[in-house]
N, C-alpha and C positions, 0 to 999 in steps of 0.2 A: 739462866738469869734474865736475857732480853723477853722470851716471853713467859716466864714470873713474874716481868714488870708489868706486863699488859700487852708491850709491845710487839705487832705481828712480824712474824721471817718473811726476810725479804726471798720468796723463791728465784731461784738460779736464773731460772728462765726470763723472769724479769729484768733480773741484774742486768743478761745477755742482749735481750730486747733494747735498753737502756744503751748500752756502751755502744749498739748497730747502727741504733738512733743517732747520737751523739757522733758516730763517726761519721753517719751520711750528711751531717750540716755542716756545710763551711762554714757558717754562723758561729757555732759550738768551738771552733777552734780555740785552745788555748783557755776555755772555760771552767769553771768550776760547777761542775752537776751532783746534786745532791739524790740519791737513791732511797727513800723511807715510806712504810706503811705503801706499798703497791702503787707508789706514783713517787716521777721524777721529776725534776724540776733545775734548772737552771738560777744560780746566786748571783753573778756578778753582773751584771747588769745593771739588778736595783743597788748594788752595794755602789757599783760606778755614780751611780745618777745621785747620790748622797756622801759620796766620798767628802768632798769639800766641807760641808757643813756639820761633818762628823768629826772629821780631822782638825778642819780648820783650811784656809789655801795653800798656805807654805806646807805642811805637811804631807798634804794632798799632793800637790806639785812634786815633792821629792819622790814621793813614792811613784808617779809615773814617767819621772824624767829616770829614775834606777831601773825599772821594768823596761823602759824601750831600752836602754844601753847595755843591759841583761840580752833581750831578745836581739839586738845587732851583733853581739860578741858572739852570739850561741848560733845567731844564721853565719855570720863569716864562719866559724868555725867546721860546721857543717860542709861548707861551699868548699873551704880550704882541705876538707878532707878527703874530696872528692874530685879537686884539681889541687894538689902537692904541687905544682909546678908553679903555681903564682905566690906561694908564700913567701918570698922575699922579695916580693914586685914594689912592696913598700915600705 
């Protein structure tokens, strides 16, 4: 079906090369990478830089005040998993 449509496979080794890439940039952390047609590319960035005016500011604003309170809940958890003895500290 994908290439009946036109569209070329993404070979493996690409895929691979991509995910090596992405894991060697601290930059990349926490990113959304898009893999198609033998080249890869990074999305959130421009999506960032147009959030606002896409959304609106209020909208905009919730969805990053949820995203950081998301990624705090998911780092203490982490943290708490890996020292079990502070978890009643507060």
């Amino acid at each position: 079906m994908w290439v009946g449509a036109g569209f070329r496979m993404q070979p493996p080794a690409d895929v691979a090369r991509y995910i090596v890439q992405t894991l060697a940039d601290d930059g990349m952390n926490g990113r959304v990478a898009i893999a198609a047609g033998g080249k890869a590319w990074e999305t959130e960035g421009e999506l960032e830089k147009v959030r606002s005016a896409w959304l609106g500011y209020e909208n905009a604003h919730e969805i990053e005040s949820s995203i950081a309170m998301l990624v705090s809940n998911v780092l203490r958890a982490w943290y708490l998993r890996d020292h079990p003895e502070e978890s009643f500290a507060h």
